[in-house]
N, C-alpha and C positions, 0 to 999 in steps of 0.2 A: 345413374341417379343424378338429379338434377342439383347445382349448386343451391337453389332457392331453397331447397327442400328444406322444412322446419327439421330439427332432431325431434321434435317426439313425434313427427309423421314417419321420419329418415328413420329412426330407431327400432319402429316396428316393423316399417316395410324389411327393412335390412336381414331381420329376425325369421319373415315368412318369404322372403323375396325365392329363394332356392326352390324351396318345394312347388309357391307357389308356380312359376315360371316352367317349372317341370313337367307339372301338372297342365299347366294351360298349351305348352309348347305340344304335347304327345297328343294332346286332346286334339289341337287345331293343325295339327299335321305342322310345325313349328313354323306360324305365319308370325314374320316378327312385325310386321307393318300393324294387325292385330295386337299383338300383345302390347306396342308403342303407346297406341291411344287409349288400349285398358288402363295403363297405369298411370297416364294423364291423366283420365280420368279419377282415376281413384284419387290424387292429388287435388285433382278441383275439389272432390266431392269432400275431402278432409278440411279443404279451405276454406268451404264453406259453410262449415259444420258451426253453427250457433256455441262461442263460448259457454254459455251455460250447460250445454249437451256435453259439451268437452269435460267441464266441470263430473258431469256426475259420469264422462266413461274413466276419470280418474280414480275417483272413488270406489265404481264397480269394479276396476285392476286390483283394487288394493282387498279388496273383498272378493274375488271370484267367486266364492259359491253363494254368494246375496243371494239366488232364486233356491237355494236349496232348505236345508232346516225344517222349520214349521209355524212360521208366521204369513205364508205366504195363501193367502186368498181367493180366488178368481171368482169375475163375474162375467157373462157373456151376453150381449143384449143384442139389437138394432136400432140404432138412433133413433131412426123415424116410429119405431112400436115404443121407444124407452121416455121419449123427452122431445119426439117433433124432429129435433134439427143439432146440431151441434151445440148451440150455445143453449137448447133447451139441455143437452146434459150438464152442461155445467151448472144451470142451476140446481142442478140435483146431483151436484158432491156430494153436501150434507146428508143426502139419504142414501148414498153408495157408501159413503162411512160411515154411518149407522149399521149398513149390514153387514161391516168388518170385513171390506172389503180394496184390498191392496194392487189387483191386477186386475185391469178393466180390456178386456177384449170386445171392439166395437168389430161388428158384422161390418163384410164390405161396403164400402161409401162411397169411394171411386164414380165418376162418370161410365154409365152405362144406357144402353136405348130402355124403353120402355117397353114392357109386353117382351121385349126378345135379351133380361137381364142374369135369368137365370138366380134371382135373387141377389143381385150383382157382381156374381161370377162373369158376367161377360164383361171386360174393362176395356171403356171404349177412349180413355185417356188417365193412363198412370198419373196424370200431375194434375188431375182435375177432381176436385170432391162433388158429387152429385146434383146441382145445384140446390134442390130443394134443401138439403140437409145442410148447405151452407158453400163454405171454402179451405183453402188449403191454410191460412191463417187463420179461420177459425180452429181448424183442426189443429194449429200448434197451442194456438190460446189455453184450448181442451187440457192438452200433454201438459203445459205450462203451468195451470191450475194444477193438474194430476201431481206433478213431480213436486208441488212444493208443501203437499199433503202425506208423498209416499207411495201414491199409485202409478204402478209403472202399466203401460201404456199397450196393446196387442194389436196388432191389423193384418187382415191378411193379405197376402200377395200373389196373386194370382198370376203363375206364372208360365204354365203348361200352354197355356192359350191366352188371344185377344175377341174381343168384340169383330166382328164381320165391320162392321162400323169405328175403328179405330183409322187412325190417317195410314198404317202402315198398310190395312186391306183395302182402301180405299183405291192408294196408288199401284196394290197387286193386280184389284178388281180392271185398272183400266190401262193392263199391259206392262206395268214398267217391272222389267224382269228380276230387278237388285231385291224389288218388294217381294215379290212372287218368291223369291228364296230364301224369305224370310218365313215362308211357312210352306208346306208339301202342296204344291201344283204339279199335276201332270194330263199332258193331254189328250187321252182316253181313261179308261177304266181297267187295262190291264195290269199295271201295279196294283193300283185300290183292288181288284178283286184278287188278287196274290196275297194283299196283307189283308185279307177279309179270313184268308184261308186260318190265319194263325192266330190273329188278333179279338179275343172277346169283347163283347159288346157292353157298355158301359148299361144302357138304356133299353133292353132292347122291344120295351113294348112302348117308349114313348119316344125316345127318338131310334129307331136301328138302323146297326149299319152305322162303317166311321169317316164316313166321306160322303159330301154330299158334290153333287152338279152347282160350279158356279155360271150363270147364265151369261153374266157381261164378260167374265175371261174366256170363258168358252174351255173352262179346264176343270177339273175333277179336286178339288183344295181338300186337307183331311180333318175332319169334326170329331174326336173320341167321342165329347160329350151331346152337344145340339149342335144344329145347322149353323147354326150363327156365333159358334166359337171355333174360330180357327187354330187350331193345333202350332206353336213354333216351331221351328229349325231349330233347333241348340246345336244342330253338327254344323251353321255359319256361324264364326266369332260373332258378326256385326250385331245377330241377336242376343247372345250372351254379354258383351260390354253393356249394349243400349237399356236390355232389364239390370242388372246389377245398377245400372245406373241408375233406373228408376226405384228398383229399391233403397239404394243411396239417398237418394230425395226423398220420401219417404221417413226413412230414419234420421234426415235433419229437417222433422218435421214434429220431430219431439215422437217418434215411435220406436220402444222401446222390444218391444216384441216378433218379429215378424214371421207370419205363419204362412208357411209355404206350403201355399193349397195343391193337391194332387201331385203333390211331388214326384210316386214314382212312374210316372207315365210322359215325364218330359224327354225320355230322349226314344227315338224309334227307329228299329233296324228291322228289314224285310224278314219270314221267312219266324221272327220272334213274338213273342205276346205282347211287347211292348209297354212292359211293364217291370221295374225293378231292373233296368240292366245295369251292367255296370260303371255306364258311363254317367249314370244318375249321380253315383256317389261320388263321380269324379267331380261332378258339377257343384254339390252341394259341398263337397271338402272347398274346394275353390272361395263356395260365396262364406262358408265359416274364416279361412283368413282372411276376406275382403273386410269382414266385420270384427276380426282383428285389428286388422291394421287402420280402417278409417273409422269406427264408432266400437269400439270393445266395449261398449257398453251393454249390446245391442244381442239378444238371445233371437238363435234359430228356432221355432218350433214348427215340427213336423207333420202332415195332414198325412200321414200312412193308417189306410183304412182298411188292414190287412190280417190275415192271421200274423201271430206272436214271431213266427220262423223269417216271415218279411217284413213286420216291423221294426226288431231290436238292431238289423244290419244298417238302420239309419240314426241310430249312435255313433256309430264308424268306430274308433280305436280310442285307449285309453290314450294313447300316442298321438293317433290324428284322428280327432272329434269331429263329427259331421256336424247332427241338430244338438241342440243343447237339451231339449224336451220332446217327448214324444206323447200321442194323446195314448190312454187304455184303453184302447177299442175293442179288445176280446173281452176285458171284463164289466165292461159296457152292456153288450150284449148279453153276457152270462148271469148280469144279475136283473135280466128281465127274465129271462130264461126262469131262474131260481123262484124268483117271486111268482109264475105261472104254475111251474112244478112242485114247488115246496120242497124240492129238495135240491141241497146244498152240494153233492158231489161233484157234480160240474163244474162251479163256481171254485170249489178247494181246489179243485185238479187243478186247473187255469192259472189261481192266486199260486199253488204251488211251483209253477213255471217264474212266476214275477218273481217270488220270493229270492229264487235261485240265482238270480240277472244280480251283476256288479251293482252295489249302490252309488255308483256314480253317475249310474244311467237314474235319469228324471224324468216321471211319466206325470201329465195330465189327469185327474181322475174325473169323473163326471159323471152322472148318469141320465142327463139330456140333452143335448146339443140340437144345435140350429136342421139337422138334418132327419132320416129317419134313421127306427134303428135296424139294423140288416143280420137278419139270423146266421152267421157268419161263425158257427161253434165248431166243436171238435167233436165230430161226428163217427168218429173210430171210437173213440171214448164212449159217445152215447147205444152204439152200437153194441157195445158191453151188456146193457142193460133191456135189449131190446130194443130201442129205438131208430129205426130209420128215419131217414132226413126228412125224406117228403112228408109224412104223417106226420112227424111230429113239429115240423114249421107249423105245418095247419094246424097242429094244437094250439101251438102258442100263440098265432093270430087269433083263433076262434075265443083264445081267452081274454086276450089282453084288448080286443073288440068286444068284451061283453058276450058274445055269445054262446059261450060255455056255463053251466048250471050253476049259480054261487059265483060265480064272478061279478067285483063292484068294476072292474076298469070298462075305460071307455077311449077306446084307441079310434083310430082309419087303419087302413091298408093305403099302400103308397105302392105304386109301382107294379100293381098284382099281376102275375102272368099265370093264368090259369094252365095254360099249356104245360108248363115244366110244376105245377103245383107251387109256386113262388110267390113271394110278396115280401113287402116288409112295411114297419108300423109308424104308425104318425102319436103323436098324443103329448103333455104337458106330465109332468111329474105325477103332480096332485092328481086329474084326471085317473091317469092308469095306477094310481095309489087305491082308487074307489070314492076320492072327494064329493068330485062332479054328482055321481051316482047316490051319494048319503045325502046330500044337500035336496037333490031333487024330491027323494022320498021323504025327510024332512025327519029322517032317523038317525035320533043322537048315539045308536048305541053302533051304528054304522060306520056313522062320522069318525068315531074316535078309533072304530078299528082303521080307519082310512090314515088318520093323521098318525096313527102311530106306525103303520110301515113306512109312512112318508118320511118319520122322525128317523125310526129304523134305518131306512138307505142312506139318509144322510149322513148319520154318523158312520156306518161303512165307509163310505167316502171318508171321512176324516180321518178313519184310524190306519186309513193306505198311506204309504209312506208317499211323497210327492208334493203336486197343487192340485186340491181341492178346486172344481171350478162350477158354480152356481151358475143356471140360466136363468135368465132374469124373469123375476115373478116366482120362481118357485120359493124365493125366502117368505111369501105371503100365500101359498098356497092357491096360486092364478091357476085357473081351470080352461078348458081347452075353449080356443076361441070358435065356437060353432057356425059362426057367417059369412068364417072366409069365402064362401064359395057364392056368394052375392057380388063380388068383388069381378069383375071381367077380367081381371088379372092371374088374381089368384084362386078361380073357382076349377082351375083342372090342375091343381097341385096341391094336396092333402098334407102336406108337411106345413103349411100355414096354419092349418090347426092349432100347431104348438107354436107358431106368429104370433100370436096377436097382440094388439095395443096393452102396455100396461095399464093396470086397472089401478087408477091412483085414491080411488074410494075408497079399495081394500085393503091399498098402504098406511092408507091412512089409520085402518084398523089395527095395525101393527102392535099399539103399546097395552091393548088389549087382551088379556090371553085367555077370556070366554070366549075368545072367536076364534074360527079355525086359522084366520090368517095370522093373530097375537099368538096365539098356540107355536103356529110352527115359527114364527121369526125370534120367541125365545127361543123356542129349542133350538136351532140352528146357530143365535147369536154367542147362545152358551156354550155349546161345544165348540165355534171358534175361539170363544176365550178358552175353554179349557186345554185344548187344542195348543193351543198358542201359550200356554204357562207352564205344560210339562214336558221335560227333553226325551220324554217317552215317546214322542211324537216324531223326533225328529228325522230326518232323510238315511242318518248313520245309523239309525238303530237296527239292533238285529229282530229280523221277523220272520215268526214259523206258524202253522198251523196246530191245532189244538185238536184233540180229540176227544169228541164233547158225550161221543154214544150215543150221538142221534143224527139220524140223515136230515133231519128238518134246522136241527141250530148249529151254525157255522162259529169256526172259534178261530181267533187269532190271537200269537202272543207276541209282545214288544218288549225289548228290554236295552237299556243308556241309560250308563251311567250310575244307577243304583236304582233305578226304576223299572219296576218290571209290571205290564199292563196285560188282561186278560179279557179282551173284547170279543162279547158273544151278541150273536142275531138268531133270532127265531123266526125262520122263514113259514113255521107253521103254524095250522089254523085253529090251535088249542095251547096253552100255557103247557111247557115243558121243561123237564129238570137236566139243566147239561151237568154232568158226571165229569168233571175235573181230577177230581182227586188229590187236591192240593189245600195244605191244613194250613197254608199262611195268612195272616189276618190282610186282608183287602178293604180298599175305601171307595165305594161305589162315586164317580167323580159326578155323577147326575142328583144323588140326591142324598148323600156325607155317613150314608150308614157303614157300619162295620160287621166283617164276620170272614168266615175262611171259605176258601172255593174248593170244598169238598163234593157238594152237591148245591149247585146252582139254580134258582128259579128265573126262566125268563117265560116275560109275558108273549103270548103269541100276536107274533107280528113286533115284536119287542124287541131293545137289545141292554146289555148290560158293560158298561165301565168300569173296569175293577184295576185298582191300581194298588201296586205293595213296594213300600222304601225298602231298601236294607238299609 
């Protein structure tokens, strides 16, 4: 430890220095010359940390669970679709606090090539924001504004892979071998087709295959995802110091969040799937003390797109914590699932598994994100009931496409592989709610069954214990963008559907609520606020499943503190009565009636808030 060293840098390093060093020593086969300049580094990157950043990682010590509870928000947008460019978001606080919204997740920004960005997954310079979208000062200005409103701040970190076009493949591309080992070169194809053997294909009808031919090295470099992202080395130090360090920068850039995309696919041994090993959580234990010790301000959150059995193992230990958040990607899927089927089994079974998990663990809730969504269920379960896998994906795309009899949704398919029977679905909330579809026909009586699932899933979301996190447009009920594909960019990638430009006509219709966009942005602003005023809500409450006596309405029950909440969804296509059994007087928190939850009425496509004090 250096004499310079400040005590409240000295203080924490001191705290995690053992494990950490432990951890990094086994990892790198005990290179101290490596671990020297890590913790140099980490020193600069603490020195350089903006006092006001310092300020609120103080603050957030003294609060550790600040992201837990149930005041916490999330919105998820793209600059360029939300507001143009960086300082167009800033003009538009005032309307991200209107939608009561306290965690703002900006899409990757980062410099990237054009045409080969991957929606800017490929980053062709950590310390450069896109030019169009602005700069790295503008991006603190953003945080800067954020932090002194209460919005803490997400970005992700793409750290699996770089851009073919970053300086470090550039210098691989033309021989210099320190580069070249900075990500998997070899030169022929006898590895690559050995890890071909084991290794599943991320893409395999658009990009297959995880290695492409680099022509100027004259070597075989390995691609999980496209050609043009090259997969890191994490088994050399040099690339584990030099990201951390970039995410270091990053984080004293006023980013509060950082979301570490594909996480379990950064470390690769021959002969393995290359995916989840164990040396992932070695990794990812490592960068949660980094973000102890140089910004404890600063929350991990986890991009694990997996079943339930690989996701929750990136919690790590109640002892030694990995991410701080994780997204719900099985129930993501399941309550697409749910809204196709109308029935709710799936979905309980699933919720049953979360239920059970420590509440210490913090999950993501959502029900649209930037990507598509990947029929990814528990198929031994469904198997119960008759269903095989292959027919029954094709059900749920044929529906959630519209082409099922009685269906309002209006999906894509993304990624279709007719071969294995496979696909998975593109579309905007509203859209696959039936909006798009009621609007067209110009049928109010459609409309409303549309807006009321829509209303429906969203309170689902709220009543999960976690962060609720909105894509942006869906608080106005933004419908799918239909012209992506006029676009030479984006017209052979069907997930820009649910892209597109915010539609600030129809925000404008907000304070409205004879239109569907004022419709749904009360309903959504209300249940934030209700949300956010009862400790029924909160992360620590205890929660079970309900048994309502019908496979179409899902029940969930909440109880902190002397609040105990009976939140039911009717996933089906007629008004039904959930059978409770419970003669205590409840207060419907949607609209202040009273009465006992003996026998329930919820509207189809409805749900119901019932909340009872002792």
């Amino acid at each position: 430890m250096k004499d310079s060293w400040k005590s409240e840098f000295a203080n924490r390093f001191i705290r995690k220095e053992e494990e950490l060093k432990w951890l990094y020593m086994e990892l790198y086969h005990g290179d101290a010359g490596a671990w020297d300049a890590f913790t140099d580094m980490l020193y600069k990157a603490w020195e350089e940390r903006p006092e006001s950043l310092k300020a609120i990682d103080r603050d957030r010590r003294a609060h550790p669970d600040w992201y837990k509870g149930h005041n916490l928000v999330g919105m998820l947008m793209y600059v360029n679709a939300f507001a143009g460019n960086l300082k167009g978001v800033r003009k538009k606080l005032d309307y991200i606090s209107d939608c009561g919204v306290n965690y703002l997740h900006l899409m990757p920004l980062l410099e990237s090539p054009k045409g080969r960005s991957d929606g800017g997954y490929a980053v062709s310079d950590f310390r450069k924001v896109q030019p169009e979208l602005g700069t790295m000062e503008d991006l603190y200005a953003l945080a800067e504004d954020c932090h002194s409103r209460g919005i803490a701040v997400c970005l992700d970190f793409v750290m699996n892979h770089t851009s073919e076009d970053h300086a470090w493949a550039r210098r691989a591309r033309a021989g210099e071998k320190a580069y070249q080992d900075r990500y998997f070169f070899y030169d022929d194809w006898t590895i690559p087709n050995a890890f071909e053997q084991t290794v599943p294909q991320v893409f395999p009808t658009t990009a297959p295959g995880n290695f492409t031919w680099c022509e100027e090295a004259q070597k075989v470099v390995m691609t999980t995802f496209y050609p043009y992202q090259w997969d890191l080395n994490y088994a050399n130090p040099v690339v584990f110091n030099d990201m951390t360090d970039n995410m270091l920068y990053l984080c004293n850039h006023g980013i509060d969040i950082i979301r570490l995309d594909a996480v379990p696919y950064i470390w690769k041994a021959l002969g393995t799937t290359c995916r989840n090993l164990k040396q992932v959580h070695t990794l990812v234990r490592m960068m949660r003390l980094v973000c102890e010790i140089v910004c404890p301000g600063t929350l991990l959150l986890g991009e694990v797109v997996m079943e339930p059995s690989k996701v929750v193992p990136y919690f790590g230990t109640v002892e030694k914590p990995e991410c701080h958040m994780l997204y719900n990607v099985t129930t993501m899927a399941s309550i697409w699932h749910t809204v196709a089927t109308r029935d709710v089994r799936l979905l309980a079974h699933q919720l049953d598994q979360v239920f059970r998990l420590p509440r210490e663990y913090t999950f993501l809730n959502y029900l649209r994100c930037h990507d598509d969504i990947g029929w990814g269920l528990d198929y031994d379960f469904l198997g119960r009931f008759g269903q095989a896998e292959v027919p029954h994906k094709r059900y749920l795309n044929d529906y959630l496409t519209g082409k099922w009899p009685g269906s309002l949704s209006q999906g894509e398919l993304y990624n279709d592989d007719p071969r294995l029977g496979d696909a998975r679905l593109c579309g905007t909330t509203a859209s696959l709610c039936g909006v798009q579809t009621a609007r067209e026909k110009g049928d109010a009586a459609l409309m409303d069954r549309a807006l009321s699932l829509d209303e429906m899933l969203h309170a689902f979301m709220f009543t999960l214990s976690g962060v609720p996190v909105l894509y942006s447009g869906d608080e106005i009920a933004q419908e799918n963008d239909v012209d992506y594909h006029l676009d030479p960019l984006k017209k052979d990638d069907s997930r820009y559907l649910h892209r597109g430009n915010m539609d600030w006509k129809k925000a404008k219709k907000r304070g409205d609520a004879s239109t569907p966009e004022g419709r749904i942005f009360k309903a959504i602003t209300r249940m934030e606020e209700i949300r956010g005023g009862h400790v029924v809500f909160d992360a620590a409450a205890d929660t079970w499943l309900l048994d309502t006596g019908s496979d179409q309405i899902l029940g969930i029950g909440r109880y902190k503190d002397g609040e105990q909440l009976l939140a039911l969804f009717n996933f089906g296509d007629r008004d039904r009565t959930a059978w409770i059994r419970d003669e205590k007087i409840y207060t419907d928190l949607m609209n202040g009636t009273e009465g006992d939850a003996g026998a329930v009425t919820v509207k189809a496509g409805g749900f119901r808030w019932l909340l009872h004090r002792f």
